[in-house]
C-alpha positions in Angstrom: 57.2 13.1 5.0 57.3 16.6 3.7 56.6 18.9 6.7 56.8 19.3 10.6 55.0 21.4 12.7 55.7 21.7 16.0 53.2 22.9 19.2 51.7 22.7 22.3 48.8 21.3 21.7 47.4 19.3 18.2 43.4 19.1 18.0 41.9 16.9 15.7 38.7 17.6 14.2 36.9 21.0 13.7 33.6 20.6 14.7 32.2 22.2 17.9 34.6 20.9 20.4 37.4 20.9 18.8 37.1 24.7 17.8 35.7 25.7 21.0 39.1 24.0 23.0 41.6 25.8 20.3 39.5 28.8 21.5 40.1 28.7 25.4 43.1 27.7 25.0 44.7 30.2 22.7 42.9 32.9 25.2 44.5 31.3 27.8 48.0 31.7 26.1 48.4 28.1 24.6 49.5 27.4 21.2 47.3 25.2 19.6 47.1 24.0 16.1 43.1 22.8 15.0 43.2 20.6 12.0 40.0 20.1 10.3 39.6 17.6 6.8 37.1 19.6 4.6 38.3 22.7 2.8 35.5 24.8 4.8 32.5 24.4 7.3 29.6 24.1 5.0 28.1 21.3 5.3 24.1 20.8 6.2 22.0 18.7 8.7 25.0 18.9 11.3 23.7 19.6 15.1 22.3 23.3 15.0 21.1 23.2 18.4 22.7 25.7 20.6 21.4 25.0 24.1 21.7 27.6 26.9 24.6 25.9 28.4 26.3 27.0 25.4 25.4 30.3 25.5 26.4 30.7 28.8 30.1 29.8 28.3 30.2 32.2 24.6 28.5 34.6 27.8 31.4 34.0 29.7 34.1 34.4 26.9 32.8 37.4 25.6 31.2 36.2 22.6 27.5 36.5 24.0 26.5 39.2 21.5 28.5 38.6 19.0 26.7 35.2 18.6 23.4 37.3 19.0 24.5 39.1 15.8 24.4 35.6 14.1 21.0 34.8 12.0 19.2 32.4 14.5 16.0 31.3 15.5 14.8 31.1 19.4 12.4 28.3 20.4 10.9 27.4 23.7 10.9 23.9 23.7 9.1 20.2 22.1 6.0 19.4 21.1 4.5 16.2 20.9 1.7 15.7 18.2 0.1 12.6 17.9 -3.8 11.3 17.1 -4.7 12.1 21.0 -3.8 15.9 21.1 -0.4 18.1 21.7 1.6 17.2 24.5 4.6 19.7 25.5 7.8 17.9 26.7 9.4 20.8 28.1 9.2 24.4 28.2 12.3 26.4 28.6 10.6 29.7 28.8 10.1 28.7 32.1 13.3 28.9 33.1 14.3 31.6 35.2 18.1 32.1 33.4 19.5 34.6 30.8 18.5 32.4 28.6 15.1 30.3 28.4 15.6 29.3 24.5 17.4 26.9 22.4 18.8 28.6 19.3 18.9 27.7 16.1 21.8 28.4 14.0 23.7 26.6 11.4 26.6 25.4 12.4 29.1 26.4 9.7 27.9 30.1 11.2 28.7 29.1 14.7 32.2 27.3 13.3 33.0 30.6 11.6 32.4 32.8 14.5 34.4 30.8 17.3 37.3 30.2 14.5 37.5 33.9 13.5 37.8 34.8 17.2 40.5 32.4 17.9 42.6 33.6 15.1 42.6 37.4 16.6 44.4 35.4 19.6 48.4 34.7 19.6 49.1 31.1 19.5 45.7 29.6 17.2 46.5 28.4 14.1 43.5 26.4 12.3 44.3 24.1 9.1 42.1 23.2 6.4 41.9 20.6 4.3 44.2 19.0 7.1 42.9 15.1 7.3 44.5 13.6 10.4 45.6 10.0 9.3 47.3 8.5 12.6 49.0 9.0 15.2 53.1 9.5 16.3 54.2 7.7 18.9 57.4 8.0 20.8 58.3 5.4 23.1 54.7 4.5 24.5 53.3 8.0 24.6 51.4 10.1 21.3 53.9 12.8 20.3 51.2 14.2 17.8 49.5 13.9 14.3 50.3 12.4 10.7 47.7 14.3 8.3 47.4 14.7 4.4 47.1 18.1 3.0 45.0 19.7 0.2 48.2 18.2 -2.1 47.5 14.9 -0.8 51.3 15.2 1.1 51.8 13.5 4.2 52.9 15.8 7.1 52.8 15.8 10.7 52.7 18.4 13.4 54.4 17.3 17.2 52.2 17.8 20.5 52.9 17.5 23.7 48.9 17.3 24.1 47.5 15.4 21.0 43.2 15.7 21.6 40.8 13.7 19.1 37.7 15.6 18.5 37.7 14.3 15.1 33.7 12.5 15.6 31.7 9.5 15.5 34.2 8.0 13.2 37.2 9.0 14.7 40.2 8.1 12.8 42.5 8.7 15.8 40.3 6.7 18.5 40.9 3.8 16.2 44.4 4.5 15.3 44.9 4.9 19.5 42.8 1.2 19.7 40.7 2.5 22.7 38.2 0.3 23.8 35.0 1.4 22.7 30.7 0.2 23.8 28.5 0.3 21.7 24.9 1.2 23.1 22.7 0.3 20.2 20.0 2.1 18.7 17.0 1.0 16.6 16.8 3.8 13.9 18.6 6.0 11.4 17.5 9.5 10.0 16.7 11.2 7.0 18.0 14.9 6.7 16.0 17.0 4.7 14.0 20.4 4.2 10.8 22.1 3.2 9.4 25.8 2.8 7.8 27.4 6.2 5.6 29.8 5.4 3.6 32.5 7.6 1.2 31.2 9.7 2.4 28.0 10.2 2.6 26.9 14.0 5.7 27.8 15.8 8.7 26.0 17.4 9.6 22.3 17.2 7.8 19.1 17.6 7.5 15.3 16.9 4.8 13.9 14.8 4.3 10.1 15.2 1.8 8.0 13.4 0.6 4.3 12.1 4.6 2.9 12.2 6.6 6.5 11.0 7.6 9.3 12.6 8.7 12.9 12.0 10.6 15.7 13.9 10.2 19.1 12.7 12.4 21.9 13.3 11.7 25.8 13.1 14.2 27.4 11.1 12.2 30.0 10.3 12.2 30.7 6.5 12.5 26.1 6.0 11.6 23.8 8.0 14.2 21.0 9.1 12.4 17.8 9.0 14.1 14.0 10.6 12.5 11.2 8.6 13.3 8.6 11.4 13.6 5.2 10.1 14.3 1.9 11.4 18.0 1.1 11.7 19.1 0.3 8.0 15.5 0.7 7.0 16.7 3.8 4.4 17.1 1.4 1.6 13.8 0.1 1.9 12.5 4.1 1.7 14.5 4.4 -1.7 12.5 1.2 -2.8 9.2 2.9 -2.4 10.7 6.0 -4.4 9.8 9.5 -3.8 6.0 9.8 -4.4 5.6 7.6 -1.3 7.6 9.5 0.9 6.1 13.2 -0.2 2.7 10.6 0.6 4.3 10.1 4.3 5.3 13.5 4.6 1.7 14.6 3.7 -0.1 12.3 6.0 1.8 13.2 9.1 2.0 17.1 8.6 -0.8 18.4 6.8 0.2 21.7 5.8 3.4 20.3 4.4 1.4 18.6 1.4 1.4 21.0 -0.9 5.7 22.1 -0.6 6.5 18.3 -1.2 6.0 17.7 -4.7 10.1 18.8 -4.9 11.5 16.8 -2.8 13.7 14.1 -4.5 15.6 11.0 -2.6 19.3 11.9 -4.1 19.0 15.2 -2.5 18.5 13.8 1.5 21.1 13.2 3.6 21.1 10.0 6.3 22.1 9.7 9.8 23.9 6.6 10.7 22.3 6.9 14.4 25.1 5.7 16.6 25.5 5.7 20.8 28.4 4.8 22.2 31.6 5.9 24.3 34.8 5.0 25.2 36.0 2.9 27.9 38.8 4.8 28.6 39.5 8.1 26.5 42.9 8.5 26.8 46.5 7.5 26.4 49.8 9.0 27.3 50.0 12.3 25.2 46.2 12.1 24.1 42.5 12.5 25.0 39.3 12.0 23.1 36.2 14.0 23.8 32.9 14.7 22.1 31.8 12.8 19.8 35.2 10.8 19.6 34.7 9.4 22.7 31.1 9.6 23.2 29.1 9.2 19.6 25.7 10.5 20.8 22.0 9.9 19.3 20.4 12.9 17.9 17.6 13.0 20.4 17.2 15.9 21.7 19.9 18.0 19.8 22.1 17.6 22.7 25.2 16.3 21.0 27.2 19.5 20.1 26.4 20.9 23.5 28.1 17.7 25.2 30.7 18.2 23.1 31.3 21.9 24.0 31.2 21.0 27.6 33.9 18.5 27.2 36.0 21.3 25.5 35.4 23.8 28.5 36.4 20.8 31.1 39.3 19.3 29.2 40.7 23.6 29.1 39.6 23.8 32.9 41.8 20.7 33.5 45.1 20.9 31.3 45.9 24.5 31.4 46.6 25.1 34.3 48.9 22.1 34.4 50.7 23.5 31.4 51.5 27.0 33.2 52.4 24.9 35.9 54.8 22.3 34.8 54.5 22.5 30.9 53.0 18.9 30.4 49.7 17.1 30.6 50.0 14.6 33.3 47.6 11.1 32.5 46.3 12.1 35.7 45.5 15.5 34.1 43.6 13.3 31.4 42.0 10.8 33.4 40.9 13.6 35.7 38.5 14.9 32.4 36.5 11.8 31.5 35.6 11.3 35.5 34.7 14.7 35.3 32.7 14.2 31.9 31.4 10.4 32.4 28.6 10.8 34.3 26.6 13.1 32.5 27.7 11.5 29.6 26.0 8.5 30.8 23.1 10.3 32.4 22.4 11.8 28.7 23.1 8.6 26.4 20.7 6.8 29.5 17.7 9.2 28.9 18.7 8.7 24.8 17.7 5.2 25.4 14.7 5.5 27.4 13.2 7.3 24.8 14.8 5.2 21.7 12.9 2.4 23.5 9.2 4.1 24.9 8.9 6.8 22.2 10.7 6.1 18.8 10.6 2.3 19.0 7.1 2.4 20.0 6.0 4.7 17.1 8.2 2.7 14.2 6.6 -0.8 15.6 2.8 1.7 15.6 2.0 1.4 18.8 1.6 4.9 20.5 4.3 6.5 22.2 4.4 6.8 25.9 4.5 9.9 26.2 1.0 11.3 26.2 0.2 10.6 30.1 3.4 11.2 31.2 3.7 14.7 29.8 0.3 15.1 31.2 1.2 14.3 34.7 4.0 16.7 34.4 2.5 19.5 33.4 0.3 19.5 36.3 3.1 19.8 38.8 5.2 23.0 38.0 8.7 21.9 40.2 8.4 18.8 37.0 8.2 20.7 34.4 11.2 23.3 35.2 13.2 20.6 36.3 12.5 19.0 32.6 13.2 22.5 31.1 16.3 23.0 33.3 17.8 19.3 32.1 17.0 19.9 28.6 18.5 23.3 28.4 21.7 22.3 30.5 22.5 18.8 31.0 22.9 17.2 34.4 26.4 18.6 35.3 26.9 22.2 32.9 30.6 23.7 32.6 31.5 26.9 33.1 34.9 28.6 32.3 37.6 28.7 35.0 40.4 29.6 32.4 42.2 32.6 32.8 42.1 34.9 29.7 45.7 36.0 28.9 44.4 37.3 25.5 41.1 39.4 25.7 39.0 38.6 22.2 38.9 41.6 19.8 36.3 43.6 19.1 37.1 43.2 16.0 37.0 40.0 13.9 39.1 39.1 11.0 39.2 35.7 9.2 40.7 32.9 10.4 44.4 31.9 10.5 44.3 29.1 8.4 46.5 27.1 6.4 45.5 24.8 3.4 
């Protein structure tokens, strides 16, 4: 062991939640030390969703504008495009909030912007190229993290708070041998992109037909485009070869036809869908949130917003027990998954439903059902802005109770980082 680093509190991971907890908590007066594996943030087809629940907490941090500054594109909600007309799932420009939009952002923008506020604040320190390994233990509780540098030399920084927001694959859930269900699901998806040009039709929707299906994404100068295929079907896709799928992608989206004679198999990246979560998500010394705890399907883009509210709970939770007594309490950390479990569930639930009765459906081609339902709702207003209001904020949305010991900067600097 070469080095030791000593803090408060040790975040594994930096992806939305675990940047977004470093955050409050170095504004709160916390030191915090956010590791994160890769030398930088830049890396595509991660969740660029950023739902209005989001917005509302940068809103209540004082990042609100300085996210508006960030090149992003607003859309109103899903469509649904299939043989038998357009449906609408949900229309978010119906809601009556500060925000009626998802935006869409890349996330090594959003990553950058929460990481160079949080190193304006006393106390954040954010390491690259900082791949946590395993856990320290000291006489039944975690005392912090073992992690390789850049060098490839094992160090380790003590915590008195070790939290795993290090994803779907979490090194440290594993290395903490917390129990762990696995809800299934029956497809994968391609990651890939194709030019938008003027005048083609506006926001996002799903385009199912004859046994594939497509979700298209307005990112305003490319569209993002799912290719959702059945689970481990991807191989059988490289079989065909290319031609057939720029065939697919022509068949399903017409106006796509002529921008797919480019696209090339090596360059598309694939989604190992996954839902899951932990049984329990913590041990003495350590708590797992986002997708560390709760790997979530990408319908409905809603991952990196569940994640973010599990950031703003577990900071709602544990700092004030550190000003208090200078210690996280298990109480403290089993007080944070009741809080976050039931809309966790309530989201991975609604994830199934439409893995069964719309994706399923459409990769077995038999039509989705969807078509009547979204009809019914849009004939009853209350329906469709209680839709709206559960895509846009979850069933239970967190708001920051923190207290802000450090006010964020006007200006912004880069990041304290170490590699």
């Amino acid at each position: 062991m070469t080095g030791r680093t000593d803090v408060t509190v040790c975040v594994a991971g930096g992806g939305p939640a675990g940047t977004v907890l470093g955050l409050l908590l170095a504004r709160s007066g916390i030191g915090v030390a956010v590791l994160e594996k890769h030398g930088d943030f830049l890396r595509d087809f991660r969740g660029d969703t950023i739902h209005p629940s989001t917005l509302d907490v940068l809103d209540e941090i004082g990042l609100g504008e300085r996210f508006e500054r960030l090149d992003h594109r607003k859309v109103t909600g899903l469509d649904v495009v299939t043989g038998d007309g357009e449906f609408s799932v949900a229309d978010l420009g119906a809601l009556r909030e500060r925000h009626p939009y998802i935006a869409m952002v890349p996330q090594w923008d959003f990553l950058t912007m929460i990481t160079e506020a949080a190193a304006e604040l006393p106390g954040f320190r954010l390491l690259m190229n900082a791949e946590a390994t395993g856990l320290i233990e000291d006489g039944g509780r975690v005392a912090g993290v073992r992690y390789r540098d850049a060098d490839g030399a094992e160090r380790e920084i003590r915590a008195d708070l070790t939290v795993a927001a290090d994803g779907r694959h979490s090194t440290l859930r594993r290395a903490a041998r917390l129990p762990v269900r696995n809800l299934g699901a029956p497809m994968d998806v391609a990651w890939f992109r194709l030019p938008r040009e003027p005048g083609d039709r506006e926001n996002a929707f799903l385009r199912p037909a004859d046994g594939r299906l497509m979700a298209l994404l307005d990112r305003g100068t490319y569209w993002q485009i799912a290719y959702v295929v059945p689970k481990g079907g991807w191989s059988r896709v490289r079989a065909r070869g290319a031609a057939a799928l720029r065939a697919d992608v022509a068949e399903l989206v017409p106006f796509l036809a002529g921008r797919a004679g480019d696209l090339e198999l090596d360059g598309i990246s694939v989604l190992d869908v996954r839902v899951d979560r932990l049984r329990r998500w913590y041990r003495p010394g350590l708590l797992c949130i986002g997708d560390a705890a709760h790997a979530m399907s990408p319908i409905g883009g809603v991952g990196i917003n569940l994640a973010i509210q599990d950031a703003v709970a577990t900071a709602n939770r544990i700092v004030p027990a550190l000003r208090r007594t200078g210690t996280v309490a298990v109480s403290d950390l089993a007080a944070v998954q009741r809080r976050r479990v039931p809309p966790t569930m309530a989201v991975q639930a609604f994830q199934l439903a439409v893995q069964r009765f719309v994706v399923r459906r459409a990769l077995e081609g038999r039509p989705p059902a969807i078509g009547k339902a979204a009809d019914r709702a849009r004939l009853v207003p209350s329906v469709q802005r209680l839709l709206a209001r559960l895509m846009g904020y979850g069933p239970l949305p967190e708001h920051v109770r923190t207290p802000a010991l450090a006010a964020l900067p006007e200006r912004v600097g880069s990041p304290a980082m170490s590699s």
